[in-house]
C-alpha positions as CSV (number, residue, x, y, z in Angstrom):
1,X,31.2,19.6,47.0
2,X,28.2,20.9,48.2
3,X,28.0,25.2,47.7
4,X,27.5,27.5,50.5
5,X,24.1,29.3,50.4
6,X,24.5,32.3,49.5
7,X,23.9,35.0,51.9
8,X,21.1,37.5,52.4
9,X,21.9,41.2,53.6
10,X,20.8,41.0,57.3
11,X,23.5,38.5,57.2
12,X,26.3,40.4,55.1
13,X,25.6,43.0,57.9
14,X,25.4,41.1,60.6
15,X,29.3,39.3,59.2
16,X,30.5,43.1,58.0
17,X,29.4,44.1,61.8
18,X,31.3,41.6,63.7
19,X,34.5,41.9,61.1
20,X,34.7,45.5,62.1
21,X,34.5,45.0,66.2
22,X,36.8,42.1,65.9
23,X,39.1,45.0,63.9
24,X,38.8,47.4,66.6
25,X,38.9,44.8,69.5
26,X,42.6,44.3,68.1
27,X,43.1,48.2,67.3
28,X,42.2,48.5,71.4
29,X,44.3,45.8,72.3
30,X,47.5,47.1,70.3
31,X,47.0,51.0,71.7
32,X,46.3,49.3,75.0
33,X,49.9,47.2,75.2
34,X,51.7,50.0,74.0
35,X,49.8,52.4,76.5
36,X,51.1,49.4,79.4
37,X,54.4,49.7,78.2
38,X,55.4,53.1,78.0
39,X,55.4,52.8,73.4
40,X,53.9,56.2,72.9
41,X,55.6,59.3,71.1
42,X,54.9,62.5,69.7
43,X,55.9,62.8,65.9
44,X,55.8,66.8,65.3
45,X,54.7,68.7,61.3
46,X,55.8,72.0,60.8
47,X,53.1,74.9,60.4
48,X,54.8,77.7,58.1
49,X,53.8,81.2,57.7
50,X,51.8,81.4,54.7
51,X,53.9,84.6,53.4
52,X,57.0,83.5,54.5
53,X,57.0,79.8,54.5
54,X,60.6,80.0,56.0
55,X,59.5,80.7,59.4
56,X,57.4,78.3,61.4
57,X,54.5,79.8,63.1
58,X,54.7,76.4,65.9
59,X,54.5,72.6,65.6
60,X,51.9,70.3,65.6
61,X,52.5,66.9,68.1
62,X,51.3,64.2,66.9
63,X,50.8,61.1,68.6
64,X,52.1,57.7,67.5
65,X,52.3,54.6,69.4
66,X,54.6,51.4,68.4
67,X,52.9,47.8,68.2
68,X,54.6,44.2,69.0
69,X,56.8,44.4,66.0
70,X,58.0,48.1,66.6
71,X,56.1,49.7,64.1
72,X,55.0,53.1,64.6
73,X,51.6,53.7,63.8
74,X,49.7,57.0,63.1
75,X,46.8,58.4,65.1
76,X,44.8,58.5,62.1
77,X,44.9,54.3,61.9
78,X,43.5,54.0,65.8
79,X,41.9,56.9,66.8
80,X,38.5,56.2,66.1
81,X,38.3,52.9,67.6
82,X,39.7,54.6,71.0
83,X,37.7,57.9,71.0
84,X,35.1,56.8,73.2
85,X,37.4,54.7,75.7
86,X,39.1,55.0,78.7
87,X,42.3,54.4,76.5
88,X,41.2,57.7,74.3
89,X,41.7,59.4,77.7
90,X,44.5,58.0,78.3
91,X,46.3,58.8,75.4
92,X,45.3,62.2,75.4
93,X,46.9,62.5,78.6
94,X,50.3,60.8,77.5
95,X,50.0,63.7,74.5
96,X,49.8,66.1,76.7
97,X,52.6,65.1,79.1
98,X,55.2,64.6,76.2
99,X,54.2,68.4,74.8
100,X,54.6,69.6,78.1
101,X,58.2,67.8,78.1
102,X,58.7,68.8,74.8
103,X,57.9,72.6,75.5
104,X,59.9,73.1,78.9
105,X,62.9,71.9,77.0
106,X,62.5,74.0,74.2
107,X,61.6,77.7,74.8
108,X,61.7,78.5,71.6
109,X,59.0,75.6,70.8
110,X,55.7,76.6,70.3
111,X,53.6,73.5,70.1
112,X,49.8,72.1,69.6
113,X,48.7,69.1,71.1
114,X,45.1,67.2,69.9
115,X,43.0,66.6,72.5
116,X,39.4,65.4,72.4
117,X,36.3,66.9,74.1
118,X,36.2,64.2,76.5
119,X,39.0,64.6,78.3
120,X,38.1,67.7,79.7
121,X,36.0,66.3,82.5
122,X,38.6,63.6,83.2
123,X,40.9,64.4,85.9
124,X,43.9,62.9,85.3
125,X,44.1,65.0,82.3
126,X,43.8,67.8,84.2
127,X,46.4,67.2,86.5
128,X,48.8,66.5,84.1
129,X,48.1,70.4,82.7
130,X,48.3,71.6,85.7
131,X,51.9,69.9,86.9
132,X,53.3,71.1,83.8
133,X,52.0,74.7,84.2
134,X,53.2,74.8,87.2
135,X,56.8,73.2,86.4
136,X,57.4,75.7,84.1
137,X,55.0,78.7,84.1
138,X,56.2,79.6,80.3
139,X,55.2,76.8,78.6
140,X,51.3,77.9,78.9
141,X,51.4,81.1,76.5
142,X,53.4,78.5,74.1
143,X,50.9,75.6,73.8
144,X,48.2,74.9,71.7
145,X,45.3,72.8,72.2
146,X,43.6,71.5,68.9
147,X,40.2,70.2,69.3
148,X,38.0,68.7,66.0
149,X,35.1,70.6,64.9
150,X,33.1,67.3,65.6
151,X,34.7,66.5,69.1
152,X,33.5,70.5,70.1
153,X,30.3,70.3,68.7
154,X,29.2,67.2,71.1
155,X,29.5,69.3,74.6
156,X,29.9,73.0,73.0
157,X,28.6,74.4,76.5
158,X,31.3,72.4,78.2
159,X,33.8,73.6,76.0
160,X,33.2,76.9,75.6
161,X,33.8,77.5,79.5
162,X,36.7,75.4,79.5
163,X,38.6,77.1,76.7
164,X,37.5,80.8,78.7
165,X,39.3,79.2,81.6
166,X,42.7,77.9,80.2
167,X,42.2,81.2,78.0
168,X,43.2,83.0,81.1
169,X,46.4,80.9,81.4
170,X,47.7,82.0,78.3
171,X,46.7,78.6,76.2
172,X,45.8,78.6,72.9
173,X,43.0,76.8,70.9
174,X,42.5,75.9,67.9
175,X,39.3,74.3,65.9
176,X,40.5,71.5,64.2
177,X,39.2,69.8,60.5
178,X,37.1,72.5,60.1
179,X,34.2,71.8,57.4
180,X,34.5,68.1,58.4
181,X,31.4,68.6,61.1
182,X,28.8,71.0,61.4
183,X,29.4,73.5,64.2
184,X,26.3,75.7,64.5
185,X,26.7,79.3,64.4
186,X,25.0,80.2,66.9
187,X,27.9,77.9,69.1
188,X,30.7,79.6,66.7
189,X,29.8,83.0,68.2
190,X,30.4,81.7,71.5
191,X,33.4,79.5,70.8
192,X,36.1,81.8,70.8
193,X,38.8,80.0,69.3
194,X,42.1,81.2,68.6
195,X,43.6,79.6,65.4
196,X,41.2,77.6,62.6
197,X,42.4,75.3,60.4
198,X,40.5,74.1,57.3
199,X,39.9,70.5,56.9
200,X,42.2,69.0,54.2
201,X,39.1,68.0,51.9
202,X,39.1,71.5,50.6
203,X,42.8,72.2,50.3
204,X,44.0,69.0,48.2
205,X,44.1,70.0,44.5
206,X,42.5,73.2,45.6
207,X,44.4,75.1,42.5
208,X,42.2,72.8,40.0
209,X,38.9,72.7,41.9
210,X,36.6,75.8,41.7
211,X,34.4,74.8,44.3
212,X,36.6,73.7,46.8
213,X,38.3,77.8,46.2
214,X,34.9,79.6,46.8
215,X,34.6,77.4,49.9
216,X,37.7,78.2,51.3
217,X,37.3,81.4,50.8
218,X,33.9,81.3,52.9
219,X,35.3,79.6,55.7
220,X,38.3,82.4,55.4
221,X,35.8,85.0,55.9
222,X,33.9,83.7,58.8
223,X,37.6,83.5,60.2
224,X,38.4,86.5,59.9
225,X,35.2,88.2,60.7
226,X,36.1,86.1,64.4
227,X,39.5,87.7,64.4
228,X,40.9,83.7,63.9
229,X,44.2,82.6,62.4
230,X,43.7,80.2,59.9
231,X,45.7,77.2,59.2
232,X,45.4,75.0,55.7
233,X,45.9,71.6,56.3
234,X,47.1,68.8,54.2
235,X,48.7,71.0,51.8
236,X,51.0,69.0,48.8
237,X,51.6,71.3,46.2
238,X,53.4,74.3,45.0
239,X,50.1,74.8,42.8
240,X,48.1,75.0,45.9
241,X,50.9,77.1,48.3
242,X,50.4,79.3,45.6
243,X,46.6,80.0,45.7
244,X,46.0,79.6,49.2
245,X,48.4,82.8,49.6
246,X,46.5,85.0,47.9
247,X,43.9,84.1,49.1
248,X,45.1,85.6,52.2
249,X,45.6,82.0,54.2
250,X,47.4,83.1,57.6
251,X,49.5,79.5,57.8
252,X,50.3,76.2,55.6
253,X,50.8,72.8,57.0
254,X,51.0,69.6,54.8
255,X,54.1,67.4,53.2
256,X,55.2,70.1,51.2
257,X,56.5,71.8,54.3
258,X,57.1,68.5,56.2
259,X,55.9,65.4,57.3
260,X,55.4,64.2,60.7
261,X,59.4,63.4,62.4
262,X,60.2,62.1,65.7
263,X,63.3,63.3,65.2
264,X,62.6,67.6,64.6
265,X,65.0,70.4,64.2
266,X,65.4,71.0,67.7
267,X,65.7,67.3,68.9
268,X,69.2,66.8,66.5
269,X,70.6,70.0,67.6
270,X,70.2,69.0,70.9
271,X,71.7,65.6,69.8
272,X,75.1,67.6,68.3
273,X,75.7,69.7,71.4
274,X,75.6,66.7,73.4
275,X,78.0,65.2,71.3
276,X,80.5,68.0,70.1
């Protein structure tokens, strides 16, 4: 049998290129079916007090869709092959709509939504903010907007004038994955955000990694120089609860508090009133 020549790289590249559209081609086609058909939910993590780990400080929504076979599947497996779509937009709009839902049943809820730079022009988006603002007028002082460090730095002009306006309405933000990007100062200044939270790179294992501690710490100060809550994310250990407290952390989010349910506190109290 005659052997295949082997490749060069121009053509590795050129087959590792078209192996990756063909993967996001199907990652646009599943998000875009389940879009059609209504298969999108919010999965929601608990965000503790750092001190007092008891109390939630609010809720982080998380969006999930469901494919053919019913399985739900995480943001974090098809966001990046719909950020720059219409179907990005979209789903930030569904997002939104279900925190809105989620917080006017709930006054107790206090809840962040993600959202990506690019939906701030797009006027469906907008809408839906302002239907739910207007639905229920107490739901704006309780939501959250979380936008990635990255997605803020691409229009920071744009943003910064958008957050001054929602500002006024009592919403939130927050600067997601901090550390992930590379916000320039001289935009930080200007940004005004409400609540930062540190990109999970520097909080995994954080208890045995020196560096990753004096980095932390440095992003803890320009926080609080800005008069920002902080937020570390992925936390997994007692180890790490541990030395992010001292360190004067403001919150804690990660599977040691709670992973990502469909099914929170609330929702199953809800569910026993209902049925007592």
């Amino acid at each position: 049998m005659a052997q295949r020549p082997p490749q060069n790289k121009a053509q590795k590249k050129n087959v590792l290129a078209e192996a990756l559209m063909l993967r996001d081609q199907n990652v646009l086609d599943m998000v875009e079916a389940a879009v059609k058909h209504k298969q999108v939910m919010l999965a929601f993590q608990p965000v503790v007090q750092a001190r007092r780990p008891d109390r939630m400080a609010f809720y982080e929504g998380l969006i999930r869709v469901l494919d053919e076979t019913g399985r739900v599947i995480p943001a974090r497996e098809f966001i990046s092959a719909i950020e720059e779509t219409e179907i990005g937009r979209m789903i930030d709009c569904l997002a939104l709509e279900k925190g809105l839902l989620e917080l006017s049943r709930t006054p107790s809820l206090r809840l962040a939504i993600n959202m990506s730079a690019r939906s701030i022009g797009y006027r469906r988006w907008m809408r839906t903010l302002d239907h739910g603002l207007r639905a229920d007028p107490t739901v704006g002082e309780r939501l959250i907007l979380e936008i990635t460090e990255s997605s803020a730095m691409m229009v920071p002009e744009i943003v910064i004038g958008f957050m001054s306006d929602l500002q006024k309405k009592g919403i939130a933000f927050a600067l997601d994955d901090f550390g992930a990007g590379f916000t320039a100062l001289r935009h930080f200044k200007q940004f005004q955000f409400d609540i930062l939270k540190i990109d999970g790179q520097f909080i995994r294992n954080i208890h045995a990694d020196p560096d990753n501690q004096v980095l932390a710490k440095a992003i803890l100060s320009i926080a609080q120089q800005f008069d920002m809550f902080t937020v570390a994310e992925n936390v997994e250990k007692a180890e790490d609860v541990e030395v992010l407290t001292s360190m004067g952390v403001d919150c804690l989010q990660g599977y040691f508090f709670g992973a990502p349910t469909v099914t929170p506190p609330w929702r199953e109290e809800r569910q026993q009133k209902a049925s007592a």
